[in-house]
C-alpha positions as CSV (number, residue, x, y, z in Angstrom):
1,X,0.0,0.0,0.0
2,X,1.8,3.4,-1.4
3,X,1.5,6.2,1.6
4,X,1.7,9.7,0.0
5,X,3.7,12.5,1.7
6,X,2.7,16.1,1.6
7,X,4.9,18.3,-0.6
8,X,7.6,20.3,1.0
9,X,7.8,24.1,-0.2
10,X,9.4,25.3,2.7
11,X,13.0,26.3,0.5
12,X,11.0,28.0,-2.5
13,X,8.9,30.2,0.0
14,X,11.3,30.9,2.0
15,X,13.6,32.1,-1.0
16,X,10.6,34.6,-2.0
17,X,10.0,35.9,1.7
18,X,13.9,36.4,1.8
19,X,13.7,38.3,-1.5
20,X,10.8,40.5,0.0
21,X,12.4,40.9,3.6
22,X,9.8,39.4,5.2
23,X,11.2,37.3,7.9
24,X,8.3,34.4,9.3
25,X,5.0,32.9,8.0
26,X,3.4,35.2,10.6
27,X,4.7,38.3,9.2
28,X,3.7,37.2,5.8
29,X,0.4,36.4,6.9
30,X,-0.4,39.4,8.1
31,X,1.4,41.3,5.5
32,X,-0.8,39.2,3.3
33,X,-3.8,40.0,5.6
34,X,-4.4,36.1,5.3
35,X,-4.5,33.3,8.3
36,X,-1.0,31.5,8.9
37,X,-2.5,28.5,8.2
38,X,-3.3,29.7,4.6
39,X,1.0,30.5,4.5
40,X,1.5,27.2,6.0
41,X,-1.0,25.3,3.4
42,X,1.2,27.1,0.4
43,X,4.1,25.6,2.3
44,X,2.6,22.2,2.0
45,X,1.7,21.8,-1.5
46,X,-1.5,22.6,-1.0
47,X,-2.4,25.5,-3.4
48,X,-4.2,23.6,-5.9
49,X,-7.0,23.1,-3.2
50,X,-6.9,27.3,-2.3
51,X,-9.2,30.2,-3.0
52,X,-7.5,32.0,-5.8
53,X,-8.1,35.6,-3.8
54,X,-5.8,34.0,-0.7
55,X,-3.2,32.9,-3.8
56,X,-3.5,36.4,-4.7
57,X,-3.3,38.2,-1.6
58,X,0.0,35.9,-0.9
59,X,2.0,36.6,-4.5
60,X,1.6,40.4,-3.8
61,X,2.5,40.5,-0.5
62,X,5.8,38.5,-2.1
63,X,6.2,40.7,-4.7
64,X,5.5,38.4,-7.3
65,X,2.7,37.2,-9.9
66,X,0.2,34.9,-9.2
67,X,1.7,32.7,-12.6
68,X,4.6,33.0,-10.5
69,X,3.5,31.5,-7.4
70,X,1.3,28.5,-9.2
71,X,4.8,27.9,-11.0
72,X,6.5,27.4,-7.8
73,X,4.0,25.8,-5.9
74,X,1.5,24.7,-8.6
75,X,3.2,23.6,-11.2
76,X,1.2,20.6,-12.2
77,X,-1.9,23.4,-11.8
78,X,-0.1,25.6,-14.2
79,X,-0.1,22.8,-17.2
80,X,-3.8,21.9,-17.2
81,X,-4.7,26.1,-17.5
82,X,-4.4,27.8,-20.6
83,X,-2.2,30.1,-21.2
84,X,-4.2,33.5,-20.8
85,X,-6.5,32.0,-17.8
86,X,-4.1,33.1,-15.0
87,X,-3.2,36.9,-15.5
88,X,-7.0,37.7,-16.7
89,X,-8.0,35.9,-13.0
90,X,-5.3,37.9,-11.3
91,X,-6.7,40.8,-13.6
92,X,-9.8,40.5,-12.6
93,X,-9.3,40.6,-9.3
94,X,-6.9,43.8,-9.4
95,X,-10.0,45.8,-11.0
96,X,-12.0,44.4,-8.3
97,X,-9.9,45.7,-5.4
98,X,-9.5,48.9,-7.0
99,X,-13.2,49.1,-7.4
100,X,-13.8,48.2,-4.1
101,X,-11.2,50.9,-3.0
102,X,-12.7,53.4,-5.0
103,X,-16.6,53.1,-3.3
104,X,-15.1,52.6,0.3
105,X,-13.1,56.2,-0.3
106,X,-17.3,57.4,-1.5
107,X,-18.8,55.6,1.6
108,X,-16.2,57.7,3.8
109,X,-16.5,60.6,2.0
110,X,-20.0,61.0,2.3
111,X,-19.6,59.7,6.0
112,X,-17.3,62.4,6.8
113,X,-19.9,65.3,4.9
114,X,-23.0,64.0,7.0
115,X,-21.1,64.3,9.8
116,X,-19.5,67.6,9.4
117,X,-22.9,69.0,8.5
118,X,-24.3,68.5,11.7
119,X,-21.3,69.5,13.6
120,X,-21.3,72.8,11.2
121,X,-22.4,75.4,13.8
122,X,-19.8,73.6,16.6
123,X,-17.3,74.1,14.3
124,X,-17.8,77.6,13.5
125,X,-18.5,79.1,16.9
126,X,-16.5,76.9,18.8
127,X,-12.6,78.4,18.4
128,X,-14.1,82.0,19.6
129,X,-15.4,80.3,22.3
130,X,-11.6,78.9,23.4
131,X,-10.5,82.1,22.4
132,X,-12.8,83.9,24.9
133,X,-12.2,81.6,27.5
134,X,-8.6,82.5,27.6
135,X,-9.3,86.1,27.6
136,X,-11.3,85.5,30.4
137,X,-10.5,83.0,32.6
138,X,-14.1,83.8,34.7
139,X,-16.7,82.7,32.1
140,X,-19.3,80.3,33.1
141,X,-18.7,76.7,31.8
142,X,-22.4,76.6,32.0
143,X,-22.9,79.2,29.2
144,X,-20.6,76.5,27.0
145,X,-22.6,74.2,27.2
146,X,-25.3,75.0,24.3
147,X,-22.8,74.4,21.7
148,X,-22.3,71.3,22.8
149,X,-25.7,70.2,21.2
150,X,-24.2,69.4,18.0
151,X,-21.4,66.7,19.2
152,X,-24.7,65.3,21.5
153,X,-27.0,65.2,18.0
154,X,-24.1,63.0,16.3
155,X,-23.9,60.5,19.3
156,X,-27.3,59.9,19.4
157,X,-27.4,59.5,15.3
158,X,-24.7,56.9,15.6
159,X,-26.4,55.3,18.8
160,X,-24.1,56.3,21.1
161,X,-25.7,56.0,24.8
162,X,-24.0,57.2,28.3
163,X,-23.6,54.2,31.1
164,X,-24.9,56.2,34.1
165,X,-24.6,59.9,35.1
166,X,-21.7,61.7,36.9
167,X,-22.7,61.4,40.6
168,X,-25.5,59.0,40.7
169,X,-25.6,56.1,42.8
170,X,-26.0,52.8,41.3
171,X,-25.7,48.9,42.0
172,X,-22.7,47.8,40.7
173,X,-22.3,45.9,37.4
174,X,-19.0,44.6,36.8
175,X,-20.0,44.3,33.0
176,X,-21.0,48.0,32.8
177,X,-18.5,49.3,35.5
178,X,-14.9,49.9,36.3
179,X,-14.0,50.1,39.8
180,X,-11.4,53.1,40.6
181,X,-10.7,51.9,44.5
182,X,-12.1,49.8,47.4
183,X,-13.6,46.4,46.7
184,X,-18.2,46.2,46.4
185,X,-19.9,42.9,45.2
186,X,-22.0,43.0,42.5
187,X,-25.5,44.8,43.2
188,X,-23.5,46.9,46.0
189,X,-24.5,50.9,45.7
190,X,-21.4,52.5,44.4
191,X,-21.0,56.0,42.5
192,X,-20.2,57.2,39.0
193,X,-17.3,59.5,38.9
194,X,-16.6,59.0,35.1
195,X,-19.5,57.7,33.0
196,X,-19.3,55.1,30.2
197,X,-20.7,54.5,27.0
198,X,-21.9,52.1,24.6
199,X,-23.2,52.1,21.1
200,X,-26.7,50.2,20.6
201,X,-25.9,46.7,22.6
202,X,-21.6,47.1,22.0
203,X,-19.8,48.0,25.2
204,X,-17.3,50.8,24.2
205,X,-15.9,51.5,27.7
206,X,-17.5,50.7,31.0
207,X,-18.7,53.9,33.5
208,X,-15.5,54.8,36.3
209,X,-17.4,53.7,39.6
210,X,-16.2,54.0,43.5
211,X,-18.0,52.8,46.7
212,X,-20.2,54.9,48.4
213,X,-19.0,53.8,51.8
């Protein structure tokens, strides 16, 4: 009975990591922006049985083609395509990054304009108001606080929700709150000194809490 041995790549890759300074399959990896275990498959002779965007992602973080990687690790792959198949794939998929590129920069753009919309009137008024504060170092924080509206508007469009108020007494959460000092048990009154936040049910950062006691 004939056992079959995977195919060792290790000396080809590492001769094309070497040639683009890249030091361990982890580094490629993440150069990449693949698993290791995806480097690690390549290594293995295993890049007939691979998604051709992994192949991809791998010959450009190496600097090379993807004709070029199939020849080194592929070969017997390379014989059974024709002859145009592999740079119109790796085409392809060039033009499909670049596409994708291209409406992520519009999503951000347009992102960026709703946002600075509502934050217009903040934006305008709010260097005199530093300005006057350092002129005079006696004006009422209280008279700030209007123009503050703006920054609240945006939280609340992106969901954005306080975890308790500055001062109130609550029973302690260990999910929703931080202890500063002193030890409670959970449902023990303790008080916000530095509120949290969280965005629809995602935990951004818990509320600063202390003991009451």
């Amino acid at each position: 009975m004939n056992q079959s041995f995977p195919i060792n790549y290790a000396p080809q890759l590492q001769n094309l990591m070497q040639n683009a300074n890249i030091s361990t399959y982890r580094e490629l990896s993440q150069k990449a922006g693949v698993s290791e275990l995806q480097v690690i498959r390549l290594q293995r002779g295993l890049a007939s049985r691979m998604r051709v965007d992994i192949l991809l992602k791998i010959s450009q973080a190496l600097g090379i083609t993807l004709t070029e990687l199939l020849t080194n690790f592929a070969p017997e792959l390379i014989k059974k395509l024709p002859a145009t198949s592999t740079p119109l794939v790796e085409e392809k998929y060039n033009n499909l990054q670049k596409e994708l590129e291209q409406h992520k920069k519009l999503l951000m753009q347009e992102f960026q304009q709703s946002s600075l919309q509502i934050l217009e009137s903040w934006l305008q008024q709010w260097p005199t108001v530093v300005q006057k504060a350092k002129q005079n170092p006696r004006l009422a924080a209280v008279k700030i606080l209007p123009l503050l509206r703006p920054v609240e508007k945006l939280m609340e469009q992106w969901n954005v929700e306080s975890i308790g108020n500055v001062g109130e007494e609550v029973p302690f959460d260990p999910q929703l709150h931080q202890l500063m000092d002193g030890s409670v048990q959970k449902g023990e009154m303790v008080k916000v000194r530095y509120t949290g936040c969280k965005q629809g049910n995602k935990l951004l950062f818990r509320a600063k809490v202390s003991p009451t006691i």
